[in-house]
N, C-alpha and C positions, 0 to 999 in steps of 0.2 A: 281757825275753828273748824272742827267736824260737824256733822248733822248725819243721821242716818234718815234717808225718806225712801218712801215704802209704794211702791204704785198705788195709784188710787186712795192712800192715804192723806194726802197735804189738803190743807183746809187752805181757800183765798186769803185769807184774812193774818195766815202766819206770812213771817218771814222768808221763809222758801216758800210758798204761794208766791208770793209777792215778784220774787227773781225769777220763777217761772212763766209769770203773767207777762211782766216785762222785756224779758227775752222773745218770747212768741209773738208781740207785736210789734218791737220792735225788728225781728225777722220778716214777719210776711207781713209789715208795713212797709218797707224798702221794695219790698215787690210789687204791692200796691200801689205805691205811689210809683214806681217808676210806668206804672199801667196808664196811670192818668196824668204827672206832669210833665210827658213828651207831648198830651196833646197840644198844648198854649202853645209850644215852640215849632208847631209843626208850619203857620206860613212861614216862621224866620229860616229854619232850614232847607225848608222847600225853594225859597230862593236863593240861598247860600250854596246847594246842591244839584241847583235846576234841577229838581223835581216835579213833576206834574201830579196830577191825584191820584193817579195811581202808584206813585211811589209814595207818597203820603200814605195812602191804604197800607201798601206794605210794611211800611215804617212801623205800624201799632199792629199790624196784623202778624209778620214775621214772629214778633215776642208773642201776641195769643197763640200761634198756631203750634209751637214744639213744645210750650207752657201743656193745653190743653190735650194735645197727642201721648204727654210724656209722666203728663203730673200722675195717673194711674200708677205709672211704675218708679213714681217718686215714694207716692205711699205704702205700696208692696214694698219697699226696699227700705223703707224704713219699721216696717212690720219683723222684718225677718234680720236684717245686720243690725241694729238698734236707732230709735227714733231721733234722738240728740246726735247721733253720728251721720247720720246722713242729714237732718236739719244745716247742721255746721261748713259737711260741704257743699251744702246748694247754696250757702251764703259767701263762700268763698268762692265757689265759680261764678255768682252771679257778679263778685265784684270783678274778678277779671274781665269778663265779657262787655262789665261798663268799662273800663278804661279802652275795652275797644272801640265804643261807642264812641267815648270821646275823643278818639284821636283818626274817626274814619274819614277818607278825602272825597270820598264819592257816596253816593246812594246805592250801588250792590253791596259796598263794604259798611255800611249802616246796617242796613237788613240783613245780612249775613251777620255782626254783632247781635244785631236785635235777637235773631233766631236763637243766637247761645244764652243769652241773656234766659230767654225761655226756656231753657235747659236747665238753669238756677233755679228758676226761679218753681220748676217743676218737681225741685227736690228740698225746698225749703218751704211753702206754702204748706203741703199736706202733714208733714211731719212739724209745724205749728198747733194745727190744731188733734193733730193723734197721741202730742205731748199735752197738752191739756187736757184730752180726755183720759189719755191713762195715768195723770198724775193726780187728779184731782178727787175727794171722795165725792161719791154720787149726786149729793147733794148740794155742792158745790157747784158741780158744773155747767149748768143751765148760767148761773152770774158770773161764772168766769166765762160763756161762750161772750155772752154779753157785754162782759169789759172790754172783751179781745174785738169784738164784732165793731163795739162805738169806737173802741180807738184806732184798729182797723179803719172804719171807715173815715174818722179826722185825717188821715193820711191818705186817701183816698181824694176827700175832696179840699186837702189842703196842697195836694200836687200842682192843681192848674195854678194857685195863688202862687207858688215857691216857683213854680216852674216861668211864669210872666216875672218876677224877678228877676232869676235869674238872667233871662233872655236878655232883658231890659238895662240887667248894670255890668256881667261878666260874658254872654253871648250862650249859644245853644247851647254850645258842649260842655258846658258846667252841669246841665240837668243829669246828664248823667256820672261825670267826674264826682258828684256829690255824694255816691252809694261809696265812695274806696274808704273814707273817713269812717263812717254810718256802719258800714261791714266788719267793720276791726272791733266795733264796740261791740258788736250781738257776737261776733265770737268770740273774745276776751267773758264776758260774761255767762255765756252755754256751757264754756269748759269749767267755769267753776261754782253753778250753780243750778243747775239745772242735770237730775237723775237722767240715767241711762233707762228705756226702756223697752221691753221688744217683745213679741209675742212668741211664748212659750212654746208653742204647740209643733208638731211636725211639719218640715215645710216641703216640698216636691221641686220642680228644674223651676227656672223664671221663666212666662212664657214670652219668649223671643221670638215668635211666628205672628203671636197679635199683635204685639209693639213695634216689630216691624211695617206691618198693615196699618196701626191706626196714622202715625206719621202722614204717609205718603194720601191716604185716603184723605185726609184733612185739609191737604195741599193741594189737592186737585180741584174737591170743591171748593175751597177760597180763591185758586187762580179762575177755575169758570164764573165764579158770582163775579169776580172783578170785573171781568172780561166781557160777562151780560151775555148780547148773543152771538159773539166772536168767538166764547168758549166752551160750546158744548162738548169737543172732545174732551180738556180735562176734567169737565162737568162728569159726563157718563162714565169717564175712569175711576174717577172717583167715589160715587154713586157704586160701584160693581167692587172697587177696595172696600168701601162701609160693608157691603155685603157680606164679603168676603169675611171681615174682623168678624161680625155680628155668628157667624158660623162657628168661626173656629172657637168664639171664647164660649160658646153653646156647647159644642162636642168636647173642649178640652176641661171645663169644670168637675170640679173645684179646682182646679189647678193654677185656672186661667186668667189673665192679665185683671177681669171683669167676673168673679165667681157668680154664679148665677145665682145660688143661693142667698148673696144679701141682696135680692131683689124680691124673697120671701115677704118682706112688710110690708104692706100696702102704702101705709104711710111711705115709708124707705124711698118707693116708687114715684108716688104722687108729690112728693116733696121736691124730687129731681127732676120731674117735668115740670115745676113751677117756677126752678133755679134758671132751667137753661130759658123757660118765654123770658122768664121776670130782667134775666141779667142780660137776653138780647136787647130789650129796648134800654138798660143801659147804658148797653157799648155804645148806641146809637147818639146818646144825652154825651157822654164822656168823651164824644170824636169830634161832633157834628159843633156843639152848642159854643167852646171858648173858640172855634175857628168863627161861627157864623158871628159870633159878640166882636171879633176883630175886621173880619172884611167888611160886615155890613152895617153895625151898628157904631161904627167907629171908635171902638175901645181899644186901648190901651194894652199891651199884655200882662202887668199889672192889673189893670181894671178887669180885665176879661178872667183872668185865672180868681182873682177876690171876688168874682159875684158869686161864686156858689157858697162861700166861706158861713153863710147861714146853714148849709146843711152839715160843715164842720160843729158847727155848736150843738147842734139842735143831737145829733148823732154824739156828741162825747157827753151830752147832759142827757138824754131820754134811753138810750140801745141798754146801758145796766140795768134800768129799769123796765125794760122791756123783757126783756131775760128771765129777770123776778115775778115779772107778769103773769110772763107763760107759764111757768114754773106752776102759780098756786089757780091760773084759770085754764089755763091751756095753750098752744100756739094759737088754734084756728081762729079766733075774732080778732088778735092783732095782726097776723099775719092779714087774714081777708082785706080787714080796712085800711092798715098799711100799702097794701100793694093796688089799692082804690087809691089811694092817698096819691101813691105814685103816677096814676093813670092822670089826675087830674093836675098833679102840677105838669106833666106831659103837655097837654091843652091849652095851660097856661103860656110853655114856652111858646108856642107855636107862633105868638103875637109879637115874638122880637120881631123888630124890622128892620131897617135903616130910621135914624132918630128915635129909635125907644133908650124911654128912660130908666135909666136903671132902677128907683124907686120903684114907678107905677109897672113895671113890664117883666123886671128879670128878678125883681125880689120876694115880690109874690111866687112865682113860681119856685122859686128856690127855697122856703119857706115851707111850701106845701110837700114838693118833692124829699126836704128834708127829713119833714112829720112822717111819712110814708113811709122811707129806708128807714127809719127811727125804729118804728114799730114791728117791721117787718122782717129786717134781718137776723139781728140775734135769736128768733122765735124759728123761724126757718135752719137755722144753721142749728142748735138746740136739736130739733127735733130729727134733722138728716142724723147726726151722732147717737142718740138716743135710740132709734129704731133699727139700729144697725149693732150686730154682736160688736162687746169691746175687744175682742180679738180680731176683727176687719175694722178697725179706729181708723188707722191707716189709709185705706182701700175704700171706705166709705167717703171720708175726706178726701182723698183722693178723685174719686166718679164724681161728686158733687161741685169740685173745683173746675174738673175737667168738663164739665156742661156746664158751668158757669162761663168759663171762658170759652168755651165751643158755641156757646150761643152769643154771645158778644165780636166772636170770630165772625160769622156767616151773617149777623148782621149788619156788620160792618162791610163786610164784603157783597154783598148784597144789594141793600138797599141803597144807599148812594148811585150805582149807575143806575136804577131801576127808577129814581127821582130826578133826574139829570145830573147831578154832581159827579162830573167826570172831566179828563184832559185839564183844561187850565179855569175849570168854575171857580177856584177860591180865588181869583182876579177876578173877579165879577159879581159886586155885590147885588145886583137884580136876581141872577140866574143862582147864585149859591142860597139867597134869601129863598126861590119858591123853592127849591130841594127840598132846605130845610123845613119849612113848615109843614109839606109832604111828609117826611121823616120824621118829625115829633107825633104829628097824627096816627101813623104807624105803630111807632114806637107807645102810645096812648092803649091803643085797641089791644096790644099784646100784653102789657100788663094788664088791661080789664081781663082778657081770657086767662091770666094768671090767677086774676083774685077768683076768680067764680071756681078753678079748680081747687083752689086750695078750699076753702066753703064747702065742695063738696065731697072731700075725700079726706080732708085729716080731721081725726079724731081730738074732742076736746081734752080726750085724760090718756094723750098718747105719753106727754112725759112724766107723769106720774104711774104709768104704767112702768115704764121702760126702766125705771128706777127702785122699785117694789122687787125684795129678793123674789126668787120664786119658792110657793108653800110647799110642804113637803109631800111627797106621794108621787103619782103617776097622774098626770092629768092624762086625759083620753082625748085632745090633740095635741099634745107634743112626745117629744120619746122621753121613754124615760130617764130621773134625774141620774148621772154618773156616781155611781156611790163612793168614787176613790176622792181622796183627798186634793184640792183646788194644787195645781203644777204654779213652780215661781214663774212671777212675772219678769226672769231674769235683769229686777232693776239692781242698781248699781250703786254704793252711798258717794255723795258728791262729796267733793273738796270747797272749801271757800276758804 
């Protein structure tokens, strides 16, 4: 059977909707979850590899650091060669990199996989959601970020659960032997359902002067924050590479890796500063909490990956409907109280200890943290696409990925020596429990200053704005309208 689909044309609710929604989370859910079900297996390999916590740190930081340095010019490359083409190879390179994963014999040859893994996974994540945005008509796509968002995030927080099985009945290296299966299916199904699409317009060189920069800048300050106060040199090099990036992608716009011009929406702005506070104290919840549930509260890795398994539900039943929320009220009151929501199951965690029960101690919090991400991500993720021209889809998804995981990067890297968790702490359930409570408290206070930004910077009719064609005429702040007729979205009709 043929089907001819038209950018921006396919409704959720069709049959191509459908293969399109599927494929993009099934895609940048394998990437997802390989974000968070290496953390349950991180004591088993740490002693498998004599690894200490610093190489633990590197283990989950290696994949955020070339994910977050790279994913920019994942989504530029899928803007400009087509988004389903470049989607397909970050799914194929990210499986290779896991079979490296799984057959490495040391801890440099882990992290050195992890790092390619991040290479995948920087060219499949953005070109998920640049494919939803330019496949979907306008109306659509606030409930399709929101399908992608809650199911996204069931694979998110259904990693640590898969991942303490694993460990538990086949050993560490199945967590990641599991994506080579998983990667055959999202690309069997891309090549023959899912349109080609790509942004029309003129494009200029790639800049390879910022992407060189942002790399090595990212690496410095994550080896300094490791390092505490042993690493100010790669601290301050790092620090003077950011600067350095921050320059050029300023003097070389439009061009440039970071166009300066989708920093014109206020919203655009304020949304991206909310992603990187909101999703550092994530990383922190995602690193910190299935190790502290095994060292100290004597769980299981099983038990330990299944206590979040409440914000798997809560996220595949509420994020659609969060989507549809924003859509007809707005993002800003779900987001705000969403990411309050977050702050307070933060708080909650704080009280595991040695002998908390899972009932009265980790379920509540996971319950409330649930409600939170519920309400808050598909409305943030909505509104980062929305406020951003659909010809930087790409490059929007893109920046917002990449402070996503750049702030989960430096928090990870960060906080932990700055709390004591360092050298051989996940042996020591006294010394890893006060970290930990430190580091939820933390992790607490940074999403309360997320919620209060978000409150007071995004507008309640940004995505019914951003969706409204524009009237005809010359408004007197913007230029005026192009008289020539709309350039093909160079899509392409699929095969099935």
């Amino acid at each position: 059977m043929m089907w001819s689909m038209t950018s921006g044309n396919i409704r959720l609710r069709s049959a191509p909707g459908r293969w399109v929604l599927l494929t993009t989370v099934l895609g940048s859910g394998m990437a997802t979850l390989d974000g968070t079900v290496v953390n349950v297996a991180l004591p088993a390999l740490g002693r498998d590899l004599h690894a200490g916590m610093s190489g633990l740190q590197w283990t989950v930081n290696a994949y955020t650091l070339t994910m977050a340095a790279l994913i920019l010019l994942g989504g530029s490359l899928g803007d400009r060669l087509g988004r389903r083409k470049v989607f397909v190879a970050g799914v194929v390179w990210f499986a290779l990199a896991s079979a490296l994963c799984g057959a490495a014999p040391n801890t440099p040859v882990l992290v050195l996989a992890r790092a390619l893994q991040g290479i995948g996974g920087a060219l499949l994540i953005p070109g998920s959601l640049a494919i939803i945005q330019a496949s979907y008509v306008p109306d659509d796509r606030p409930r399709a970020v929101g399908a992608w968002s809650g199911l996204g995030g069931v694979a998110a927080a259904l990693g640590p659960l898969l991942g303490g099985w694993l460990v538990e009945t086949a050993g560490w290296r199945w967590v990641f032997l599991l994506n080579l299966p998983l990667a055959a299916v999202v690309v069997g199904v891309a090549a023959r359902h899912v349109p080609e699409t790509r942004d029309a317009g003129p494009h200029g060189r790639f800049d390879v002067l910022g992407t060189v920069l942002a790399a090595p800048a990212l690496a410095g300050l994550t080896y300094g924050l490791i390092l505490a106060g042993d690493g100010l040199v790669p601290l301050a090099a790092g620090l003077l590479l950011a600067a350095c990036f921050v320059v050029v992608e300023i003097r070389r716009s439009p061009r440039s890796l970071v166009p300066v011009g989708v920093f014109a929406s206020r919203e655009f702005t304020a949304v991206n500063v909310v992603t990187l506070v909101m999703y550092a104290a994530m990383g922190l919840v995602f690193f910190l909490l299935v190790v502290q549930l095994q060292v100290s509260a004597g769980f299981s890795p099983v038990a330990a990956g299944s206590a979040m398994l409440p914000v798997t539900i809560l996220m595949l039943l509420l994020s659609p409907r969060a989507g549809e929320l924003a859509r007809r009220v707005g993002p800003r009151l779900p987001m705000t109280g969403g990411i309050f929501l977050c702050a307070a199951g933060l708080l909650l965690m704080s009280r595991i200890a040695p002998n908390s029960s899972y009932l009265s101690d980790v379920l509540p919090s996971a319950v409330v943290f649930g409600l939170g991400l519920s309400a808050a991500v598909a409305p943030l993720t909505a509104t980062v696409l929305s406020t951003a021209e659909e010809r930087y889809a790409g490059v929007a998804s893109g920046i917002n990925n990449a402070l996503a995981r750049t702030g989960g990067l430096l928090a990870v890297a960060a906080v932990p020596p700055l709390v004591g968790l360092a050298g051989d702490a996940y042996d020591s359930p006294a010394a890893f429990t006060r970290g930990f409570h430190t580091s939820m408290l933390v992790g607490a206070a940074m999403m309360a200053v997320a919620a209060v930004v978000t409150f007071v910077t995004i507008r309640t009719n940004v995505l019914a704005a951003a969706s409204e064609p524009p009237a005809p005429g010359c408004p007197v702040d913007a230029p005026p309208l192009d008289p020539r007729p709309p350039r093909s979205s160079g899509t392409r009709p699929a095969a099935s």
